[in-house]
N, C-alpha and C positions, 0 to 999 in steps of 0.2 A: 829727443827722448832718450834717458837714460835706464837702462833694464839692467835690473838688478838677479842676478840667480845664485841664490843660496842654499844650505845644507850641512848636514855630515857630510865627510866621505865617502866615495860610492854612493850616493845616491842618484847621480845622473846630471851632476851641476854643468857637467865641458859638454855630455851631448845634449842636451838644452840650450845651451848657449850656442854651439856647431847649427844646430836647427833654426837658431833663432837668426843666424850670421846668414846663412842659406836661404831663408825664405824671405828676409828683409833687404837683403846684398848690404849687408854694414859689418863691421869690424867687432873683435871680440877680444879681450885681454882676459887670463887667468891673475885673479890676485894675488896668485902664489909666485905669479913673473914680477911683480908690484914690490911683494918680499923679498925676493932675492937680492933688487933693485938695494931695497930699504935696509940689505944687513952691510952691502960697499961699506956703508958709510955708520957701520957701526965695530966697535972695537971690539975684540973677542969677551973681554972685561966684561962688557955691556950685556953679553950672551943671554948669559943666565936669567937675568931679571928681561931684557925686550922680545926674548924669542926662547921662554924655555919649552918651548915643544922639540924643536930644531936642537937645543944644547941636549938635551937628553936621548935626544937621535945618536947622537956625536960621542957618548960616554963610553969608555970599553965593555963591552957586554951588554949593547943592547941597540947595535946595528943593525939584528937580524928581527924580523916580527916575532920570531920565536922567544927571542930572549925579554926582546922589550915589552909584548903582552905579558909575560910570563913575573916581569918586573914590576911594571905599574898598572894602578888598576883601572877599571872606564875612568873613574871619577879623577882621578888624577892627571892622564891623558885629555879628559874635555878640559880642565880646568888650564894646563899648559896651552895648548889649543885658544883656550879663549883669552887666556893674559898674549898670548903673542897675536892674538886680531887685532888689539889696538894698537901696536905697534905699526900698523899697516894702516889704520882706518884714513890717516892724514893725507898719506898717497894714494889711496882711492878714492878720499876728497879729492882731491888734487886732478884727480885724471877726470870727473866728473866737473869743474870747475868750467877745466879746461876745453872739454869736448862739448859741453852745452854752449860756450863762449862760441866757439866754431861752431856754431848750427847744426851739428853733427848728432846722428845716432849714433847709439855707442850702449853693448852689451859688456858688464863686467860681471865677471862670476868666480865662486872659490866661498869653502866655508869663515873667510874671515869677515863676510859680512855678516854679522850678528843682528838679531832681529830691532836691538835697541838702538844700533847704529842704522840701521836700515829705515828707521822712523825718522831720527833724525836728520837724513839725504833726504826724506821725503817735507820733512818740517822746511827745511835751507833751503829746498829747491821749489820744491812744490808741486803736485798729484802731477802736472800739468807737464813736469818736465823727468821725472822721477816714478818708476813703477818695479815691485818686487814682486819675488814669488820663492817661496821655497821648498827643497824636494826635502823626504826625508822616506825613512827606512824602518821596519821594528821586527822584520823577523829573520832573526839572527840565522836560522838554520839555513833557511832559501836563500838568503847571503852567501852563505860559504858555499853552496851551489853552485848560483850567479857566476860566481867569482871567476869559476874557470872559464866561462861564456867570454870572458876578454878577449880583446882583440886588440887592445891598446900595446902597442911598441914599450918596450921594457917598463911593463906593470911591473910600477913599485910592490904592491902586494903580493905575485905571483914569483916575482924575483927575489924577495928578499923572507919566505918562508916556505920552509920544509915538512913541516909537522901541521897535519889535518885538524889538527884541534886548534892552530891556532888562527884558522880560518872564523871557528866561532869565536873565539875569542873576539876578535874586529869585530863581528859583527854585532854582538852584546853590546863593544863599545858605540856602534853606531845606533843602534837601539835605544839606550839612553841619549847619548846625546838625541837623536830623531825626536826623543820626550822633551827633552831640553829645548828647544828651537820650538815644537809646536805649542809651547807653555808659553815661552817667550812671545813668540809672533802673536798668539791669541791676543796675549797682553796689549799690543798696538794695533788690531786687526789688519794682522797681514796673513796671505793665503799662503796655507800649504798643500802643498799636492805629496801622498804616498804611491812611491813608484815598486812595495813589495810587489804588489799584480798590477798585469797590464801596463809594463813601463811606459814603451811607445804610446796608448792612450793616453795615460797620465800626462806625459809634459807635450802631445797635442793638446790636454786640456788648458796645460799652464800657458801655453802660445796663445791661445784663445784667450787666457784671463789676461794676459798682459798685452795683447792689443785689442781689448774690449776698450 
């Protein structure tokens, strides 16, 4: 079986998939290891158009979460976000291919599985071998709260912004996009779990949904 956990950011996709790795004893890949893999073999040229989340990371003035919320807006952010998911979807074909072929369970997670790609692992492979679930987020304020609650080794978030407002700022954008994912998902009847309250219950619930 292949389990799929998706999301915005911060939503709780890596401890979900850690939970899931733990209480199954199976392996887990971040899709964003998947990306890194998949930009080797892509030319700077190519940036722009396969990975504009990442190229606009990269732009003078907008390394820092200060500058870069302060830059682009959610909708611009999800919308780079989602052109560079398919740039990746091939390769987390790929590793799903590969690990069903091995008999293997195998959790992959990261927001580049989008809920229309995520039907589609489930069409190609089928219920039998393929199950998702996705977290999502919409209040922005309890967000920039949360935030500090990390304990993750150099949180990109927490490392790379100074200024308290732009704490809501992310979170807005997670917000939307959270709307975005559970519009989508609806659309294929896929489950979402919100982890604003009660995170820890919530993706006990999602463990339940996905080895029901």
């Amino acid at each position: 079986m292949i389990y799929l956990v998706s999301g915005p950011p911060r939503c709780g996709k890596t401890t979900l998939a850690k939970m899931m790795s733990k209480k199954l004893g199976i392996s887990y890949i971040s899709s964003d290891t998947l990306e890194a893999v998949s930009r080797v073999y892509t030319t700077k040229k190519e940036w722009a158009k396969k990975y504009p989340y990442r190229y606009l990371r990269q732009k003078k003035g907008a390394r820092n979460n200060d500058d870069f919320y302060s830059t682009y807006s959610a909708r611009q952010i999800m919308n780079a976000l989602n052109k560079e998911a398919k740039a990746v979807q091939k390769a987390i074909d790929t590793v799903i291919a590969c690990e069903l072929a091995d008999g293997k369970d195998y959790v992959i997670e990261g927001c580049q599985i989008l809920p229309s790609f995520a039907a589609q692992m489930i069409k190609k492979y089928g219920k039998k071998n393929v199950r998702v679930a996705f977290v999502t987020k919409y209040d922005a304020e309890k967000f920039a709260e949360d935030v500090h609650k990390s304990k993750t080794l150099n949180d990109w978030l927490l490392v790379l912004t100074k200024e308290p407002e732009t704490f809501i700022k992310v979170g807005e954008m997670v917000s939307e996009y959270s709307r975005y994912f559970q519009k989508e998902a609806k659309k294929f009847g896929l489950k979402v779990f919100s982890t604003d309250k009660e995170f820890t219950k919530q993706l006990n619930r999602a463990i339940k949904y996905l080895l029901d």
